[in-house]
C-alpha positions in Angstrom: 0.0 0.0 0.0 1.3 3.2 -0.9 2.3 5.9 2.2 1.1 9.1 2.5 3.3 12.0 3.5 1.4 14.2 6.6 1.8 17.5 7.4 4.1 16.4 10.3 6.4 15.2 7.2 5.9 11.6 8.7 5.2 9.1 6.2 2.0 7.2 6.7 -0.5 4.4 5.5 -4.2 5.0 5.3 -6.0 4.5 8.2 -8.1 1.2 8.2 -9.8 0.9 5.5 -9.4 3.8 4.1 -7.6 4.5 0.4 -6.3 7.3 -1.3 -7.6 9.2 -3.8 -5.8 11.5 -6.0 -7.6 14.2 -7.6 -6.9 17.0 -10.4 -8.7 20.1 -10.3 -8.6 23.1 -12.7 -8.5 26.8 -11.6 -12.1 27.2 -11.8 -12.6 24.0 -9.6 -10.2 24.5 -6.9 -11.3 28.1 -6.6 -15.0 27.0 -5.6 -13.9 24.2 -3.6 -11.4 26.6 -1.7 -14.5 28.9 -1.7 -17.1 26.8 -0.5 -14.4 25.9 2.3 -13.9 28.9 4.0 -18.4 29.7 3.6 -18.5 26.5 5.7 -15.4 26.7 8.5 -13.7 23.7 7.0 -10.1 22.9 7.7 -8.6 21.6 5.0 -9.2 21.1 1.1 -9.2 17.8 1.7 -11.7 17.4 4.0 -13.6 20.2 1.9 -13.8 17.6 -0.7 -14.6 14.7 1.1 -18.0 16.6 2.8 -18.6 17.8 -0.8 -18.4 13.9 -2.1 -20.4 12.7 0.5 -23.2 15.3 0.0 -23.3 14.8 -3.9 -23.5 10.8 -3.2 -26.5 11.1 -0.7 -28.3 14.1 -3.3 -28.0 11.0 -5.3 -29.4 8.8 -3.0 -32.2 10.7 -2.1 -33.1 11.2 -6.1 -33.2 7.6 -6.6 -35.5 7.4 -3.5 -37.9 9.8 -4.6 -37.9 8.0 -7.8 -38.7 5.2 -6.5 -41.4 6.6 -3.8 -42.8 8.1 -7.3 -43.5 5.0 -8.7 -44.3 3.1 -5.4 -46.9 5.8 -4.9 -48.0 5.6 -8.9 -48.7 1.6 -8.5 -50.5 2.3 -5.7 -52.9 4.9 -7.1 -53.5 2.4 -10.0 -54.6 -0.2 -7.5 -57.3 2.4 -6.6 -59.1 2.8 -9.7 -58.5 -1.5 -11.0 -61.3 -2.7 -12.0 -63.1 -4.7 -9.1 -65.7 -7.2 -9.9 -69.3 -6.6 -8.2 -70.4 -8.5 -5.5 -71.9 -11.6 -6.3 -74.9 -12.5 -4.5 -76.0 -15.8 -3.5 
């Protein structure tokens, strides 16, 4: 596994599971992310990214779930107006 270099200057693995991820930004992106940083009292870049990762990934969540509460809700409408047989009488 590759080592990471910390600010310490002590060379490091991961932490449990964790891997790293190396990521390219242009001028325009690191400019928002530094940005959107400082607006919300983050420490670093890199943790600036990570919250910004994780709250794409559960805006993606939550689409799919109202997607799916959609149709969930759509079946169920349709079970309302199926066509129901009259009572028989005997």
């Amino acid at each position: 596994m590759k080592k990471t270099n910390g600010a310490d200057g002590i060379h490091r693995k991961p932490a449990g599971g964790d891997r790293e991820l190396t990521l390219t930004l242009n001028t325009e992106e690191t400019a928002a992310l530094e940005g959107w940083r400082l607006a919300n009292n983050i420490g670093s870049p890199d943790e600036a990214a990570r919250e910004l990762l994780r709250l794409g990934l559960l805006s993606e969540i939550s689409k799919v779930y109202g997607l799916v509460s959609a149709i969930r809700h759509s079946v169920d409408d349709e079970d309302d107006f199926a066509y129901q047989a009259p009572p028989t009488s005997n």
